[in-house]
C-alpha positions as CSV (number, residue, x, y, z in Angstrom):
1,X,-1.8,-8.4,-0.7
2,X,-3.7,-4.8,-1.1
3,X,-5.4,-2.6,1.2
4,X,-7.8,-0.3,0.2
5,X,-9.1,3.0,1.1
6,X,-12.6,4.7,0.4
7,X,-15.0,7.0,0.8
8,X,-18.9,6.4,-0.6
9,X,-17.9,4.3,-3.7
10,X,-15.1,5.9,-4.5
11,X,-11.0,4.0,-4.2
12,X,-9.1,6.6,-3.2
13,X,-6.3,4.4,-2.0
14,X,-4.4,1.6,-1.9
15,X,-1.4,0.2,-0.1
16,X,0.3,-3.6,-1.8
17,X,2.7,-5.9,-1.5
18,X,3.6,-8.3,-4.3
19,X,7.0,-10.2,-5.5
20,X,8.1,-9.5,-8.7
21,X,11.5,-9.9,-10.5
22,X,11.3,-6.5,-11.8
23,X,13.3,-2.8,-11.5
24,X,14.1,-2.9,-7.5
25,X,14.0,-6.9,-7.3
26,X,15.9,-8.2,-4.1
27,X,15.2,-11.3,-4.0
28,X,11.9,-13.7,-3.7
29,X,11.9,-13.4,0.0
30,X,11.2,-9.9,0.0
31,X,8.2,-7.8,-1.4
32,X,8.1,-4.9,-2.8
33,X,6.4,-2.5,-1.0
34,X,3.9,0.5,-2.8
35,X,1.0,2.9,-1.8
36,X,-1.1,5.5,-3.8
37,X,-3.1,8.0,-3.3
38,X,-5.6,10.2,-5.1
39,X,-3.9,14.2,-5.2
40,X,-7.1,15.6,-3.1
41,X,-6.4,12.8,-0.7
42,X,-3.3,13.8,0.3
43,X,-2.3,15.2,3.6
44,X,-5.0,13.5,5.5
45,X,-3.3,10.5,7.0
46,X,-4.6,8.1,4.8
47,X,-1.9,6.9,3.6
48,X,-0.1,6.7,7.0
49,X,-3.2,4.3,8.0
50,X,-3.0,2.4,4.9
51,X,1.3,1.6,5.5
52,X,0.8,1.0,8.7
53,X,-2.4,-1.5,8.3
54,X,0.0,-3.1,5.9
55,X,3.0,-3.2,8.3
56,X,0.9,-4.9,10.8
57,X,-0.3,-7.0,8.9
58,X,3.3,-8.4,7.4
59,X,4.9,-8.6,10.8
60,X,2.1,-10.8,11.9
C-alpha cells in the first residue's frame, strides 16, 4: 500500500507498507513501514500527513 503526495504533476512524496523478508524482516504479519520526501519538501508537514494517512489507514 502507498500514499502519495503532489503538487501540479510533480511526486514529491510517498509513504508504503509492504512485507518483505528482507534487512529488518519480523515476521509476515508485520509490514515494514517507509516514507520519503523530496529535500525542498521537507519541513512542511508532509510527511507528518502522509504517516499519519497511513496509520489510519492500517488501524482501520
Amino acid at each position: 500500500m502507498c500514499y502519495m503526495a503532489e503538487t501540479g504533476d510533480i511526486i514529491v512524496g510517498v509513504a508504503w507498507v509492504r512485507i518483505m523478508n528482507d534487512y529488518g524482516h519480523v515476521d509476515d504479519d508485520t509490514s515494514a513501514f517507509a516514507f520519503s520526501l523530496l529535500k525542498e519538501y521537507r519541513n512542511h508537514g508532509i510527511g507528518t500527513k502522509l504517516m499519519n494517512r497511513m496509520l489510519l489507514e492500517l488501524k482501520n
